[in-house]
C-alpha positions in Angstrom: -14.5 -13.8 0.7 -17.4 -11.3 0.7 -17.3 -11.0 4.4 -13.7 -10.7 4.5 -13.4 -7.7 1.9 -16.8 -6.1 3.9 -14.5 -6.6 7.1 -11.6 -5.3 6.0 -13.2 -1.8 4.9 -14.6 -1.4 8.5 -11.6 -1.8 9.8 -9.9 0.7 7.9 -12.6 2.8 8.7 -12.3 2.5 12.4 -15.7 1.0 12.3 -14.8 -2.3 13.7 -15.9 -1.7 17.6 -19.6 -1.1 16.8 -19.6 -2.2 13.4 -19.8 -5.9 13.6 -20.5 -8.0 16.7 -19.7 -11.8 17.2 -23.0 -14.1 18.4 -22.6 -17.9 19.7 -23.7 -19.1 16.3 -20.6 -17.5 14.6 -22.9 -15.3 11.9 -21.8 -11.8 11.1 -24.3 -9.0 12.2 -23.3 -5.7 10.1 -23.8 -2.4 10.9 -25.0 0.3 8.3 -22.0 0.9 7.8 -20.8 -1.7 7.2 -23.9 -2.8 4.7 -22.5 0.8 3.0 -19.4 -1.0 1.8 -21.2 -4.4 1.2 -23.1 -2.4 -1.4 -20.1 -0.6 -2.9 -18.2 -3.8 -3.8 -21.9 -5.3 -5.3 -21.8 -2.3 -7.1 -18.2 -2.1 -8.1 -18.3 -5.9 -9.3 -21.1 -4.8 -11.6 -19.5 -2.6 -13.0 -16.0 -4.2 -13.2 -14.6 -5.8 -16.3 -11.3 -6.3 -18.0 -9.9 -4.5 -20.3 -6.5 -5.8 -21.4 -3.5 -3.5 -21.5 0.4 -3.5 -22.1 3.5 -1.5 -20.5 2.9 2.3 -20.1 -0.5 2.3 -21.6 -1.9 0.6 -18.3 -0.8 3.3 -16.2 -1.7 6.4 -18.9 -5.4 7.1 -16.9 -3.6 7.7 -13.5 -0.3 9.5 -14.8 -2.9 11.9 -16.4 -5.0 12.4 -13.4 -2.3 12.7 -11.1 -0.6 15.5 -12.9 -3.6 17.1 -14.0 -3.4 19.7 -11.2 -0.3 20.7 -12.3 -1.2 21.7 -16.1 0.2 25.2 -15.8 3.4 23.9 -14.8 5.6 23.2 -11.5 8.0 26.0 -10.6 11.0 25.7 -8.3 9.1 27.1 -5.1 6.2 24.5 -5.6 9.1 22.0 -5.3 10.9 23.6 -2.2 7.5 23.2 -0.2 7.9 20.2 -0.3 10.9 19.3 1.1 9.7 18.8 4.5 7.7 15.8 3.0 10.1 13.1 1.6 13.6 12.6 -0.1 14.9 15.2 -2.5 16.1 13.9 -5.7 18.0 15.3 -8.4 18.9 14.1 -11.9 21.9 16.0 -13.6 23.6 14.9 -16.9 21.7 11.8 -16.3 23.2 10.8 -12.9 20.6 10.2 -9.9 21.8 12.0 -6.9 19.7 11.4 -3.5 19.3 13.0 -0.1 21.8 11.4 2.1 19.1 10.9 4.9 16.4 8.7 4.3 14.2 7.5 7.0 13.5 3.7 5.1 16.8 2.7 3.6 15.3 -0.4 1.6 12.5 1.9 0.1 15.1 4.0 -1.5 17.1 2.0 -2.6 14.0 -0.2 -4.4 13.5 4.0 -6.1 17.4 4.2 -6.5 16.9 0.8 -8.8 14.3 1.9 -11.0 15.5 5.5 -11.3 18.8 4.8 -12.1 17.5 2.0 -14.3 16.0 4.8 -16.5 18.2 7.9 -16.1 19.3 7.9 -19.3 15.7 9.2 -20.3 15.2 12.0 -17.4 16.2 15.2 -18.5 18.2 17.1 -16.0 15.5 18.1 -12.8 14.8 18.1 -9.5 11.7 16.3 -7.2 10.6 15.2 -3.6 9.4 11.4 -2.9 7.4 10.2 -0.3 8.7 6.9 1.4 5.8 6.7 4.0 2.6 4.7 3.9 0.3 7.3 3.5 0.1 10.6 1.0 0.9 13.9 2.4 -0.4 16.7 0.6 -3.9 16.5 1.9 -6.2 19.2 -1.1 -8.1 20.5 1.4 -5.5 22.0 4.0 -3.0 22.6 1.6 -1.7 24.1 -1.4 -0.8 22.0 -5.1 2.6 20.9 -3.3 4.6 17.8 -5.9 5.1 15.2 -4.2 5.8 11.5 -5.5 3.6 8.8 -2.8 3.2 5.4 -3.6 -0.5 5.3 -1.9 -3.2 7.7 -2.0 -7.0 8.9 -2.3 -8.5 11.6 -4.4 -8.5 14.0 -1.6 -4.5 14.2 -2.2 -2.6 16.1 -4.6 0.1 13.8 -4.2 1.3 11.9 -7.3 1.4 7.8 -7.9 4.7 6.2 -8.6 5.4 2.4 -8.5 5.9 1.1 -5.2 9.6 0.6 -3.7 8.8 -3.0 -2.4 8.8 -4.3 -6.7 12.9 -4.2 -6.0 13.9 -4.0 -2.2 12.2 -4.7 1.1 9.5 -5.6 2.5 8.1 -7.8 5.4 10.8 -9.6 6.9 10.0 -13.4 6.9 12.3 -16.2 8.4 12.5 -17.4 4.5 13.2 -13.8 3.3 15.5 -12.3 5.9 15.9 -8.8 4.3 12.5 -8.6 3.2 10.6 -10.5 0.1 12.0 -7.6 -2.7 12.5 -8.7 -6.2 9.1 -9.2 -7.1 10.0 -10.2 -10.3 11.4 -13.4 -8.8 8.7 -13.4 -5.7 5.6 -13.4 -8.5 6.8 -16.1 -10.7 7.5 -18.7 -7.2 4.2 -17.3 -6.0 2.7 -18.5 -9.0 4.2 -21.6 -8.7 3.2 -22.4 -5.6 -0.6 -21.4 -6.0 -0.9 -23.6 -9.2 1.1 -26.8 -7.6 -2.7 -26.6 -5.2 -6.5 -27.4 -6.4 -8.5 -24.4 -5.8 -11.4 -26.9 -4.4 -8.0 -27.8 -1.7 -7.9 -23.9 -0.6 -9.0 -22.4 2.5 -11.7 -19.9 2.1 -10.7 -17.1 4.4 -8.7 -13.8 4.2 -5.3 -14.0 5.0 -2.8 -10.6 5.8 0.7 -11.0 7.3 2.3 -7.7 7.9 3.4 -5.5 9.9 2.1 -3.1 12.7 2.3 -0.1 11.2 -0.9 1.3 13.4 -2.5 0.3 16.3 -5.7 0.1 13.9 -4.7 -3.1 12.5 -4.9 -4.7 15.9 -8.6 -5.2 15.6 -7.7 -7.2 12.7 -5.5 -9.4 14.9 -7.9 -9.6 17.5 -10.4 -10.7 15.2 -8.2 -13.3 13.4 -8.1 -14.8 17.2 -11.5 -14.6 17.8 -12.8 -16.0 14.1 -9.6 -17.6 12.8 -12.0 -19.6 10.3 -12.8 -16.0 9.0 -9.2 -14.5 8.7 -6.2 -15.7 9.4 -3.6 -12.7 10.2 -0.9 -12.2 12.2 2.3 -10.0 12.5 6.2 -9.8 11.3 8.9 -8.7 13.0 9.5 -6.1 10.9 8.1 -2.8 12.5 6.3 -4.5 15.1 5.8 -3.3 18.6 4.3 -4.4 21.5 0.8 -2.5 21.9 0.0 -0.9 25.7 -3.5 -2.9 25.3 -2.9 -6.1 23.9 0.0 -8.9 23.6 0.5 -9.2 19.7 1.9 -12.3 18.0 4.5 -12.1 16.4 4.9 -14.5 12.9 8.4 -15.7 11.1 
């Protein structure tokens, strides 16, 4: 699993190509860069452990370190700007009213869910959300722009919410037609099915199924082809494409 986790941060990195090289024996030469990551998950799995939390309170450290860029406030204008980078939503007498264009219908519908499931508790206001994969107010070519992302890094001012996928969407499987959604109901058969199988019975490899949403992941692909004892990885149908370089499989 250690050379699964050390593979997957090269590849994100775009370190893949010169990063690791395959021998007739099967090991795993790394790179120093690659040995970079090695040592930050040693280091992060010294430092790890588990503190227990419940509801809100999990969430309190992030909410807090999201907004804290915003302490003097958010104006109108500061919202505006950011218009150009998601959906604009407004809450008023505590109905949820949405931009009639969205670019991922299933992601906003998962945020129409949950919004509405609390808009009894939002006082009347107005705000932008990101349905992309990636954040979009990058700190160091831009301004404190408020924008709601489900994924970023510190060197965004964007600002965490819970991903859309908990309620609606996600990879379309020949099982899950529309996507696997309700993770409420996805968890509990995923737990299922994990107990109802000895750990000593498991395969000891990474596994990803999803889809290509960059050309980057083909090197994952590639390599599940190459070393399929090491990862096993393929794609879904939904999003996928047909790259210029490669053939790429497609999984139901």
């Amino acid at each position: 699993m250690h050379s699964f986790l050390v593979v997957s941060f090269v590849l994100l990195s775009g370190y893949l190509p010169y990063g690791i090289r395959s021998h007739s024996n099967n090991h795993q030469v790394y790179s120093k860069e690659s040995n970079v990551y090695h040592q930050k998950i040693q280091r992060a799995k010294k430092l790890y452990s588990n503190h227990s939390c419940s509801g809100y309170k999990c969430f309190v450290d992030t909410i807090s370190k999201d907004l804290s860029p915003f302490s003097s406030g958010i104006d109108l204008e500061m919202i505006q700007l950011g218009y150009q980078r998601g959906v604009k939503y407004v809450v008023l007498n505590k109905r949820i009213y949405r931009q009639k264009d969205c670019l991922f219908p299933s992601r906003c519908e998962g945020v129409d869910y949950f919004l509405n499931s609390i808009r009894k508790a939002i006082p009347d206001t107005h705000f932008v959300v990101n349905f992309h994969d990636w954040p979009q107010i990058n700190k160091h070519f831009q301004g404190k722009v408020p924008v709601f992302s489900f994924s970023k890094t510190d060197d965004y001012y964007d600002i965490m919410y819970p991903t859309w996928s908990f309620w609606k969407g996600g990879p379309a499987l020949t099982l899950y037609p529309t996507g696997i959604g309700r993770w409420d109901q996805f968890h509990d058969n995923l737990v299922r099915k994990s107990e109802s199988m000895p750990w000593d019975e498991k395969i000891s490899a990474g596994f990803f199924i999803g889809s290509r949403t960059s050309s980057e992941r083909d090197n994952l692909i590639l390599l599940s082809r190459a070393q399929p004892d090491l990862v096993v990885a393929k794609y879904t149908k939904n999003q996928a494409w047909k790259s210029d370089k490669v053939w790429l499989q497609v999984f139901d």
